[in-house]
C-alpha positions as CSV (number, residue, x, y, z in Angstrom):
1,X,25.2,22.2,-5.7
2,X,21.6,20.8,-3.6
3,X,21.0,17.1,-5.3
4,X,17.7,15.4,-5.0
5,X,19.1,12.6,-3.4
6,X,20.6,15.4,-0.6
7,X,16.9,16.9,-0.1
8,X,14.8,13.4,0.5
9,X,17.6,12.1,2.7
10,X,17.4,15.7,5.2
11,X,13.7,15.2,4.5
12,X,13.3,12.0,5.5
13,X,15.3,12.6,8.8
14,X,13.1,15.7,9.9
15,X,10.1,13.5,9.3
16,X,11.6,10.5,11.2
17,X,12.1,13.6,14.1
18,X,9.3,15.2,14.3
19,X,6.8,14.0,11.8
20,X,5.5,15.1,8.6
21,X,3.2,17.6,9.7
22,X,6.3,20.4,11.2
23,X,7.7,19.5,7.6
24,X,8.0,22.8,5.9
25,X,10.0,23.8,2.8
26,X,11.8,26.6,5.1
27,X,13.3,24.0,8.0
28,X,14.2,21.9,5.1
29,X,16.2,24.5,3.6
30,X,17.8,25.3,7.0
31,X,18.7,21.7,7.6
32,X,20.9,21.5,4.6
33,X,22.2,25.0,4.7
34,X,20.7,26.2,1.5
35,X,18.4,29.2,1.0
36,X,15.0,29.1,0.4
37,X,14.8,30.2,-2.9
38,X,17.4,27.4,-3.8
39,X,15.3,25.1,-2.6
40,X,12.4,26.2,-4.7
41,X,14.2,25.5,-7.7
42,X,14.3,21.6,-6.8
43,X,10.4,21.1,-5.2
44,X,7.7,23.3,-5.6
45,X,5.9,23.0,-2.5
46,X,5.6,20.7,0.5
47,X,3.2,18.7,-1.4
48,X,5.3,18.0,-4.1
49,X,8.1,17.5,-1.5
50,X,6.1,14.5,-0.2
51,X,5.3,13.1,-3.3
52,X,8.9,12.5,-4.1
53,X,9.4,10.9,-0.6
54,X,6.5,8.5,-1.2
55,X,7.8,7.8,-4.9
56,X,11.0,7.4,-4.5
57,X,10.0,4.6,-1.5
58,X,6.9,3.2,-3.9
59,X,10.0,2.2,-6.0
60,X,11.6,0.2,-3.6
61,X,8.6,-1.8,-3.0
62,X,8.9,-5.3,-4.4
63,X,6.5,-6.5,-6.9
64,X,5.0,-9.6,-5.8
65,X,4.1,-12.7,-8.1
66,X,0.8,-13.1,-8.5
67,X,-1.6,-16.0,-8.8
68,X,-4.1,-16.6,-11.4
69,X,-6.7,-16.5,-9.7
70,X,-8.4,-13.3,-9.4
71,X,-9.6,-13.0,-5.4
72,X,-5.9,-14.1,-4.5
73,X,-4.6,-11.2,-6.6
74,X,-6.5,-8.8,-5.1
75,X,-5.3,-10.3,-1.7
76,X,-1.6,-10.4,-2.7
77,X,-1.4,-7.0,-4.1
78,X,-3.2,-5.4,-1.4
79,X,-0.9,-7.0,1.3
80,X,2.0,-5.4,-0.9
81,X,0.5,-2.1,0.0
82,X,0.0,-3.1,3.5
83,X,3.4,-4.4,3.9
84,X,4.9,-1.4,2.0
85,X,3.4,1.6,3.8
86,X,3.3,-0.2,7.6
87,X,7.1,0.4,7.3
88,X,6.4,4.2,6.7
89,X,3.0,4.5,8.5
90,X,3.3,8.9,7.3
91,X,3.2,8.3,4.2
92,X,0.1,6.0,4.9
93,X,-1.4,8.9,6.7
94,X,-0.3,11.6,3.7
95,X,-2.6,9.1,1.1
96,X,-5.4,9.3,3.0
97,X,-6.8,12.2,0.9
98,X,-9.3,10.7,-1.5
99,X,-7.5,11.5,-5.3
100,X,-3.7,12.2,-3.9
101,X,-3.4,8.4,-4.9
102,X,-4.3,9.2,-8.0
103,X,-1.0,11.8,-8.4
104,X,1.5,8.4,-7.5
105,X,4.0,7.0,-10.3
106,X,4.0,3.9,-11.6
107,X,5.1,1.4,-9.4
108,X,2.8,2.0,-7.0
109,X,-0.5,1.9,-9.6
110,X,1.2,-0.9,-10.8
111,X,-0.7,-2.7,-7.2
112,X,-3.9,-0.5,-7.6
113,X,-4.2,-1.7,-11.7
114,X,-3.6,-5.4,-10.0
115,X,-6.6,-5.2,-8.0
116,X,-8.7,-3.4,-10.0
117,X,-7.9,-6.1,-12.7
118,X,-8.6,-9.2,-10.3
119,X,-11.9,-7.4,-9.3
120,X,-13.0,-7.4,-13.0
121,X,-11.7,-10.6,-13.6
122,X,-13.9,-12.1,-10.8
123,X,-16.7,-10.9,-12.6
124,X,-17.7,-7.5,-11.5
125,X,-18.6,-4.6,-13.6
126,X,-15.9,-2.0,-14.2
127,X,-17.7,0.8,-12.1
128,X,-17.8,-1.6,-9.3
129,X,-13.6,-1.6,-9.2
130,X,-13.4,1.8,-7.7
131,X,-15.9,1.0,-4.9
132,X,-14.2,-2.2,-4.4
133,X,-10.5,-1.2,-4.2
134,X,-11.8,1.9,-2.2
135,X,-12.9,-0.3,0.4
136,X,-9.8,-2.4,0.7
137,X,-7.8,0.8,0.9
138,X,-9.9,2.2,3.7
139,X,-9.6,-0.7,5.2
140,X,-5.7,-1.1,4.6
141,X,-4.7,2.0,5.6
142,X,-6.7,2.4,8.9
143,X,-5.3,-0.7,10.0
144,X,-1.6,0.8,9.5
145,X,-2.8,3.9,10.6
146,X,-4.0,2.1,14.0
147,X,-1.4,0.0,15.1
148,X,1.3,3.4,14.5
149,X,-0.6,6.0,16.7
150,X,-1.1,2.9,19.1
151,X,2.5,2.2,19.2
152,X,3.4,5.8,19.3
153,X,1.0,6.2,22.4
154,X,2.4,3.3,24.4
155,X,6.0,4.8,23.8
156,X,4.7,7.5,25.8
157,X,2.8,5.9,28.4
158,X,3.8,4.0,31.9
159,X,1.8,1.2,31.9
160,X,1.3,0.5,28.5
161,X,-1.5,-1.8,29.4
162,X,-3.3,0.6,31.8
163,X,-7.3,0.0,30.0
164,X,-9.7,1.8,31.4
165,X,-10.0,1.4,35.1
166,X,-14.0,0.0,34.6
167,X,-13.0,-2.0,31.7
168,X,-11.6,-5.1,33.5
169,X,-14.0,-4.4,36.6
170,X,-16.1,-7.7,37.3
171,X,-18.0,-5.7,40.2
172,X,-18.5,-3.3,37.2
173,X,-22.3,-2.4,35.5
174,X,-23.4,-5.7,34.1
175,X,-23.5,-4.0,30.5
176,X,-19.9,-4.7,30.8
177,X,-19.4,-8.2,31.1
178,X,-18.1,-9.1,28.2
179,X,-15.5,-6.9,28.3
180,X,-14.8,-7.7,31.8
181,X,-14.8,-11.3,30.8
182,X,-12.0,-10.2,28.1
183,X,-10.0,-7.4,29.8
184,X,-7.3,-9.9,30.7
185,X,-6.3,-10.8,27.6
186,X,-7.4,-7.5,25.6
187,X,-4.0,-6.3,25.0
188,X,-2.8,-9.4,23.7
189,X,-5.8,-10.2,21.3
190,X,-5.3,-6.8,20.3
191,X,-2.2,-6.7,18.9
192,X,-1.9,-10.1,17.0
193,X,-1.5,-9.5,13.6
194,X,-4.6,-10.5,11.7
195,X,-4.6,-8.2,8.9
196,X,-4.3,-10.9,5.8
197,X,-7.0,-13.3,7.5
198,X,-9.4,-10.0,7.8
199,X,-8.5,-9.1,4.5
200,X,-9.9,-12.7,2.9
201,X,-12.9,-12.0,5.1
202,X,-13.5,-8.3,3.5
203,X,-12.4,-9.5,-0.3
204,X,-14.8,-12.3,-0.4
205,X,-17.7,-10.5,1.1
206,X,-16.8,-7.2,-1.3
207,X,-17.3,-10.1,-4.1
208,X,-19.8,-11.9,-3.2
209,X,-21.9,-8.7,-2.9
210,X,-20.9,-7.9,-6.1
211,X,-21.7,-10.9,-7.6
212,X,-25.2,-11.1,-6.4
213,X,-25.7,-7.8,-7.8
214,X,-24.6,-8.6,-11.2
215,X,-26.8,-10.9,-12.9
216,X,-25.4,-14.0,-14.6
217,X,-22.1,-14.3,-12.7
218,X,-21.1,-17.6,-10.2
219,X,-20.0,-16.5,-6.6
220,X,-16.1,-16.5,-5.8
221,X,-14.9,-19.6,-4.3
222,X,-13.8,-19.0,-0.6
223,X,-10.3,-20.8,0.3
């Protein structure tokens, strides 16, 4: 007998190998030593394969407390779903497809009904929510998406500070100087982790706009 809990686990170790892309239903099936066609009777495709990594892992994902206030839920549920998926940047990268968030189980909308709440609860129209929480996910998951391949990159590289040999040139074209003036310390300002701060930034100004565009409604206060 193939259980479920048998076919994540041998598919999670070929993804943590060789990435989710040379995932296929066929090495899956040669990796536990089952047949294709005995396979097929537990996932239908790839797709639906991946969708019961990325549930299965949505359920292990703590739900946070929230605040009463509506911008800090939006922040506090959308740093769950940073915090979440930065630990499995793939699945991050599977989502990315606008509507295949739409296909997650509950625990995971659980965060995306959070913020779509604080959004109206700020004083935004409904329609607004989906532009709104469409913006912080972009925004979420390119910064995930980001800091993996960069990580990935300098795993493969010598000098994984080697910037582009003009970049930190002061005798370099004077359209340049600012980076030259920053080259040193590039690398360093680059990888601090300022998601949450930029995320304050991008929820109050998503807001704010929002505000202004509906009549009647007070601005959000910034913290």
């Amino acid at each position: 007998m193939t259980s479920r809990e048998q076919i994540l686990t041998a598919a999670r170790r070929l993804i943590d190998e060789h990435g989710w892309e040379k995932l296929t239903v066929r090495r899956l099936a040669s990796e536990i030593g089952v047949g294709t066609t005995t396979l097929y009777s537990h996932v239908r495709d790839k797709e639906d394969l991946l969708l019961l990594l990325i549930h299965e892992y949505a359920e292990r994902i703590p739900h946070p407390e929230l605040p009463s206030e509506p911008r800090e839920r939006i922040i506090t549920a959308a740093v769950a779903i940073h915090d979440g998926l930065a630990a499995w940047p793939w699945a991050a990268e599977v989502l990315t497809t606008d509507g295949f968030i739409a296909r997650l189980g509950d625990s995971f909308l659980w965060l995306v009904e959070t913020i779509l709440a604080g959004v109206v609860d700020a004083g935004c129209p409904p329609e607004e929510t989906v532009r709104i929480f469409r913006s912080i996910w972009y925004y979420t998951v390119g910064e995930i998406l980001v800091r993996a391949h960069t990580r990935h990159r300098k795993m493969h590289e010598q000098d994984p500070t080697c910037l582009n040999p003009y970049f930190g040139n002061a005798d370099g074209p004077l359209r340049h100087q600012h980076l030259a003036a920053i080259a040193g310390r590039w690398a360093a300002l680059a990888g601090q982790d300022t998601f949450a701060q930029g995320l304050r930034a991008f929820v109050d100004g998503l807001l704010a706009q929002c505000l202004a565009e509906t009549p009647g409604t007070p601005r959000p206060e910034s913290a």
